[in-house]
C-alpha positions, 0 to 999 in steps of 0.5 A, spaced: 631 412 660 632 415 653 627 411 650 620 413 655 614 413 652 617 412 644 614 404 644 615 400 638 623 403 637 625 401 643 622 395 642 625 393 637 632 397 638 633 394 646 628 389 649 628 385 642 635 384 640 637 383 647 631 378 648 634 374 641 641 373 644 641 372 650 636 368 650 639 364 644 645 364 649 640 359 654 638 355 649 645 354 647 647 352 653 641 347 655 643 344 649 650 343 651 648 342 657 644 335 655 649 333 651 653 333 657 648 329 661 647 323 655 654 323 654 656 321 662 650 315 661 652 312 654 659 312 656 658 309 662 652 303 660 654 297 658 650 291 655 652 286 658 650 282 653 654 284 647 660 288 652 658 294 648 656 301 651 651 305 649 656 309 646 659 305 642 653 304 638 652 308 631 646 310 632 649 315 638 654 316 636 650 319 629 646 322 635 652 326 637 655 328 631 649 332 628 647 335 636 653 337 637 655 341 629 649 344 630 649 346 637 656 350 635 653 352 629 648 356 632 652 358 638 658 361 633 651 365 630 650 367 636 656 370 637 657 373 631 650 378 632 652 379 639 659 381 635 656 385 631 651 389 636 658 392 639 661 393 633 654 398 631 654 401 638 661 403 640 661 397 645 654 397 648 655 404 649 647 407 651 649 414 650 648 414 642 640 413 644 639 420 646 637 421 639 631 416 638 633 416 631 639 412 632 637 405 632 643 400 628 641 394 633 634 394 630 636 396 623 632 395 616 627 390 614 631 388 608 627 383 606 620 387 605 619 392 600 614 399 602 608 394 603 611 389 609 612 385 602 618 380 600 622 385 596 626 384 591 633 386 593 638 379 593 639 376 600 646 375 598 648 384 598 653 385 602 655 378 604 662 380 604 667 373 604 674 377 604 676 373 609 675 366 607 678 369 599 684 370 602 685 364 604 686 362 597 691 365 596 694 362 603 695 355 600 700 358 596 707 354 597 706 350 603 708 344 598 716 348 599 714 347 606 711 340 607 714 336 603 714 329 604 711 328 611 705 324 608 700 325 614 702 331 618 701 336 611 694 333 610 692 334 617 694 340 618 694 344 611 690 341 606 684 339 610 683 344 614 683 348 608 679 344 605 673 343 610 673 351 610 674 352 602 669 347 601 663 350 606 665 357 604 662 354 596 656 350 600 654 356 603 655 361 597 651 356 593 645 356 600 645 363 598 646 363 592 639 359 591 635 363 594 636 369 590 634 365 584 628 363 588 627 370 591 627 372 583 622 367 580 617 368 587 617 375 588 615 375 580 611 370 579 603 372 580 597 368 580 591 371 576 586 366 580 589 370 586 592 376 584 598 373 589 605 373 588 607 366 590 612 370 595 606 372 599 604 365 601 605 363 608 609 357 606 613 359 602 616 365 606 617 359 612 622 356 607 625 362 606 624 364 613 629 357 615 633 356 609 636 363 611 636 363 619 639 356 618 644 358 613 646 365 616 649 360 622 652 355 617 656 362 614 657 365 621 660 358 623 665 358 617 668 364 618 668 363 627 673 356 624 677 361 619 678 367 624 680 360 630 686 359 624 688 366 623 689 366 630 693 360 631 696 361 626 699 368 627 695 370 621 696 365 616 704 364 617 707 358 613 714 360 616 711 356 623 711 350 619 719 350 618 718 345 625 713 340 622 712 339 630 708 345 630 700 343 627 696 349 630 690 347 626 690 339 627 691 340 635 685 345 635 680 345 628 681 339 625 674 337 629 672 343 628 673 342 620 669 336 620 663 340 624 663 346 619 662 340 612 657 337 616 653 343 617 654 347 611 653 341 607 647 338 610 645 346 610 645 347 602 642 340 601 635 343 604 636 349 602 637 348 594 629 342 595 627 347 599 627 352 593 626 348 587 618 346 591 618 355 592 619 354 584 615 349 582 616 346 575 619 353 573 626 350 578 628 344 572 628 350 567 634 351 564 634 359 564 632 361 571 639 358 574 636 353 580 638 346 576 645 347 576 645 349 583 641 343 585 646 339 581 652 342 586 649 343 592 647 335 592 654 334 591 656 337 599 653 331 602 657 325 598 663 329 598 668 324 603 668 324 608 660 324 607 655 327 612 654 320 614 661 317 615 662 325 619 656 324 623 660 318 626 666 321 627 664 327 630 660 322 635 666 317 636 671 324 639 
């Protein structure tokens, strides 16, 4: 035992972290779970007054969209911490904790200054998207390859590129609204009070959903891109010499519709939510949140909207 008797760093460092994930792992799975239970009742009961199952209604079918794209949401989130923990301690490795000092799954309070504040560091530092940059450049000249197949190009190439390019922006934009709003209420201070507005509670359980919530829409995004890279041997276009081959339309179409549906319904919250942290200041030119408001509402209308994405998803 390496960590007898040193109490809050053992805490945070081992019993949290593996709390965290394992029990979000549970949670994951019992959502799972449930909709497998509901999806063997609807798609088994029949009305017998209008020959319908209980699945062949909208409703449900809106049920199951939006269950089913958050639930892989959150677990592509889960799986990205648990990823991350193994990468910071050598593969779970318990004998770098023979210094007490070394504690990389507890880590830093980012968001907090010297006085257990919201700082004013910008929640988007070190955010590294290289990896979906790259695949601007992967678009490329894959019109050479896929010339005149009508359908099969744009399942295989242009949507799927599509759904990941566009989540990318959606969830940059997520990001990028609540920097401008960190900035205005870590800033703003009421004299009747002598509280910043970020010191409200409210206004920290905007920040506290909007950013666990985006976190999972980003770690979606990049588990769909990191799914393509592999069966596409890393973005190989000479595979598709034989049209036959649709790695990414046998395996991520579905998944593409999950992660617009998610990032878009994400960023929509998100921006409302930091217009009400900003207050009337957010229709203000200068401070930025206007433009993002204006961008982050266009996600849910671009087809397939949110709507129609919900019966898609639930219909499959």
């Amino acid at each position: 035992m390496t960590s007898a008797g040193d109490g809050a760093i053992s805490n945070d460092e081992v019993v949290v972290s593996f709390f965290h994930l394992l029990t979000s792992a549970a949670w994951n799975g019992i959502a799972m779970g449930a909709m497998d239970v509901a999806k063997r009742h609807v798609v088994g009961k029949e009305h017998g007054d209008t020959a319908l199952r209980v699945a062949d209604y909208v409703t449900i079918q809106d049920y199951f969209g939006d269950c089913l794209s958050e639930t892989n949401a959150s677990r592509a989130f889960t799986t990205a911490m648990a990823t991350g923990m193994d990468k910071v301690t050598n593969n779970c490795d318990w004998s770098i904790h023979t210094d007490l000092n070394v504690h990389p799954r507890a880590g830093e309070r980012l968001l907090r200054d010297g006085k257990g504040r919201m700082g004013d560091e910008p929640l988007s530092n070190g955010c590294g998207w290289k990896k979906l940059d790259r695949y601007w450049q992967c678009l490329l000249g894959f019109e050479t390859l896929t010339t005149g197949d009508g359908a099969i190009s744009n399942n295989e190439v242009v949507v799927p590129f599509f759904y990941i390019l566009s989540s990318a922006v959606w969830n940059g934009i997520a990001m990028g609204a609540m920097d401008v709003a960190k900035r205005h209420v870590v800033g703003k201070e009421h004299g009747d009070t002598a509280l910043r507005v970020a010191d409200y509670v409210t206004i920290q359980d905007y920040f506290g959903d909007c950013l666990s919530e985006t976190n999972a829409s980003r770690a979606f995004t990049t588990a769909m891109a990191t799914g393509m890279d592999n069966v596409t041997n890393n973005c190989d276009w000479s595979i598709h010499k034989d049209l036959n081959v649709q790695p990414r339309t046998k395996d991520f179409l579905h998944v593409g519709w999950q992660t617009k549906y998610v990032s878009a319904n994400n960023v929509t919250k998100v921006v409302d939510k930091m217009l009400h942290a900003c207050g009337g200041t957010g229709y203000k030119l200068e401070l930025g949140l206007e433009r993002l408001l204006r961008d982050g509402k266009a996600s849910w209308v671009m087809a397939p909207s949110n709507e129609v994405l919900r019966s898609w998803i639930g219909t499959v």
